[in-house]
C-alpha positions as CSV (number, residue, x, y, z in Angstrom):
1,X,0.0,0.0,0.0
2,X,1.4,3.2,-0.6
3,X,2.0,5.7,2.3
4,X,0.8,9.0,2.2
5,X,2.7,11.7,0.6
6,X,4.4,14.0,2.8
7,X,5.1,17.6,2.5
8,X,4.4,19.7,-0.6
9,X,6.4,18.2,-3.7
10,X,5.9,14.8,-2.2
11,X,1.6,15.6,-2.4
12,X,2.1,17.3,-6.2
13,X,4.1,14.7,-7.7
14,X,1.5,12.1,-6.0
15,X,-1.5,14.2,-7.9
16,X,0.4,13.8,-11.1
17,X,1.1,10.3,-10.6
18,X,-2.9,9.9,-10.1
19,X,-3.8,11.3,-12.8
20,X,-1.1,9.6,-15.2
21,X,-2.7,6.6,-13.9
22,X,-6.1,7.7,-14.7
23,X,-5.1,7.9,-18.6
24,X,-3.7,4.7,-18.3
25,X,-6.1,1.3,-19.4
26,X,-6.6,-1.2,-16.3
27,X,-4.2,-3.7,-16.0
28,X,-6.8,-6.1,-15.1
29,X,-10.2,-6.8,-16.5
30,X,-10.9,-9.9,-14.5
31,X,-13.9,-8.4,-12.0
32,X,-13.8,-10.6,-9.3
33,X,-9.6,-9.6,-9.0
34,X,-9.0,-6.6,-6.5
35,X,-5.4,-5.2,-6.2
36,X,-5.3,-4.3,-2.8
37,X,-7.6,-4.0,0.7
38,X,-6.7,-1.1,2.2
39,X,-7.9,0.1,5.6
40,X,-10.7,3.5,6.1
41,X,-7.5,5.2,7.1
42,X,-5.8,4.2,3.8
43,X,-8.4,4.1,1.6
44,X,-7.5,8.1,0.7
45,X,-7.1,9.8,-2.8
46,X,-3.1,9.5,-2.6
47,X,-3.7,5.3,-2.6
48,X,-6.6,4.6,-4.2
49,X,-5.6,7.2,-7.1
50,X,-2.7,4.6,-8.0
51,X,-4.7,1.3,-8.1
52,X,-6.8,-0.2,-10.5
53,X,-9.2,-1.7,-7.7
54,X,-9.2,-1.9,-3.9
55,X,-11.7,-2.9,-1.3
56,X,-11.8,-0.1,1.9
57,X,-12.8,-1.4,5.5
58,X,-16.0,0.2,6.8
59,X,-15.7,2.8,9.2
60,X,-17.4,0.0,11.6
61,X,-14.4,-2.5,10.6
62,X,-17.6,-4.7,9.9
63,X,-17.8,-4.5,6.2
64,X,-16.1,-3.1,3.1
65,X,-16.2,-1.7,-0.1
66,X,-14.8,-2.2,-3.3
67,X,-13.7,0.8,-5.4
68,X,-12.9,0.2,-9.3
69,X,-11.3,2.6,-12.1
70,X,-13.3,3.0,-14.7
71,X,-11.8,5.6,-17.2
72,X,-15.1,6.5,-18.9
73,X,-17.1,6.8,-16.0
74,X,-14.0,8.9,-14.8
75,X,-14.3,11.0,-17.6
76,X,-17.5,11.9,-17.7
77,X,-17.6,13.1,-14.1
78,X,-14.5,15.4,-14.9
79,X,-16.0,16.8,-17.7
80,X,-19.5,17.2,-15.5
81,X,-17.2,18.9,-12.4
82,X,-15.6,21.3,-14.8
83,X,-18.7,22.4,-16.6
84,X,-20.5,23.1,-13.4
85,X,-17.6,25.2,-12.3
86,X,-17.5,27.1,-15.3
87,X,-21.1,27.6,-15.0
88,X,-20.5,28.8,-11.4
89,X,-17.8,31.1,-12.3
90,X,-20.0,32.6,-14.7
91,X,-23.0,33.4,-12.6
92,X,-20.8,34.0,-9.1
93,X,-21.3,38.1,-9.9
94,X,-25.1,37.8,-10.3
95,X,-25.2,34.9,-7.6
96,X,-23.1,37.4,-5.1
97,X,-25.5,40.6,-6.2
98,X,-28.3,38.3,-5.4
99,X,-27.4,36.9,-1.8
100,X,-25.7,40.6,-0.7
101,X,-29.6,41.6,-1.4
102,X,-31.4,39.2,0.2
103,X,-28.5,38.5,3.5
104,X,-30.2,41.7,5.6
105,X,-33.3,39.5,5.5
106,X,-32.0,36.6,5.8
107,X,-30.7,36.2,9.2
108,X,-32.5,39.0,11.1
109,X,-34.2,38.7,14.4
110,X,-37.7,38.3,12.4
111,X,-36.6,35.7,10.0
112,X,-35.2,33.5,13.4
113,X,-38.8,34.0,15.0
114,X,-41.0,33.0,11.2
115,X,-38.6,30.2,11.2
116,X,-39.2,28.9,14.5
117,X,-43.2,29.6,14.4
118,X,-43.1,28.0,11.3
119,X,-41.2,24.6,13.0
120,X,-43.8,24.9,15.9
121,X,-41.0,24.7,18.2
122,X,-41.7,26.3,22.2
123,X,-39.4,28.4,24.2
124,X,-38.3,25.4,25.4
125,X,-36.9,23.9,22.3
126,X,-40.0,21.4,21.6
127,X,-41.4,20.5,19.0
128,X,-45.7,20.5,18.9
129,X,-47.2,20.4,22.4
130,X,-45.8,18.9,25.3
C-alpha cells in the first residue's frame, strides 16, 4: 500500500502520478480480482488514485467496499465537475449581487422568529405540544 505523501512536492508529484494513472487502461479486467484491501485510514485519494481496484474497511471495521477505475465513467464526471464550475464562475457576480440583497433579510431577528413559528418549536426547544 502506498504511504501517504508527505510535504508539498511529495503531495504534487502524488497528484500527477494519479492522474497519469487515470489515462492509463486497467491492468486487469478480471472483475472478481482486487489489487489491494486497504484500511478506512488508507483508503485516501493519494492510494486509491494509484490502483486499479481496492476494497476499503468500513468505518465500523464490519464490512467493506470495493472501489474500481473506470476511465469513462472517470471521464465523464470530470468533464460534469468542470462544466459546473464554469457555470459557477459565470453566474458567481449575479449569484453574489443576489445573496448581498437578500442577506439583511436573511438572518435577522424576524426571519429567526417565522422560522421557528413555522417549525412549531416552544421556548423550550419542543417541538408540537408537550
Amino acid at each position: 500500500r502506498p504511504a501517504p505523501p508527505t510535504g508539498q512536492v511529495a503531495a504534487l508529484r502524488r497528484l500527477l502520478a494519479v492522474i497519469a494513472n487515470q489515462f492509463r487502461r486497467p491492468r486487469t479486467t478480471q472483475a472478481d480480482v482486487v489489487d489491494v484491501a486497504l484500511s478506512r485510514a488508507d483508503g485516501k485519494w493519494w492510494a486509491l488514485g494509484l490502483v486499479d481496484s481496492a476494497t476499503v474497511a468500513s468505518a465500523t471495521g464490519t464490512g467493506a467496499f470495493v472501489a474500481r477505475r473506470h476511465r469513462v465513467t472517470s471521464a465523464r464526471l470530470l468533464l460534469d465537475a468542470v462544466w459546473l464550475r464554469v457555470r459557477l464562475w459565470l453566474r458567481w457576480p449575479a449569484l453574489a449581487r443576489s445573496y448581498r440583497a437578500a442577506a439583511p433579510g436573511l438572518a435577522s431577528p424576524a426571519a429567526w422568529r417565522a422560522l421557528f413559528a413555522a417549525a412549531d418549536i416552544d421556548g423550550a426547544g419542543h417541538r408540537g405540544s408537550v
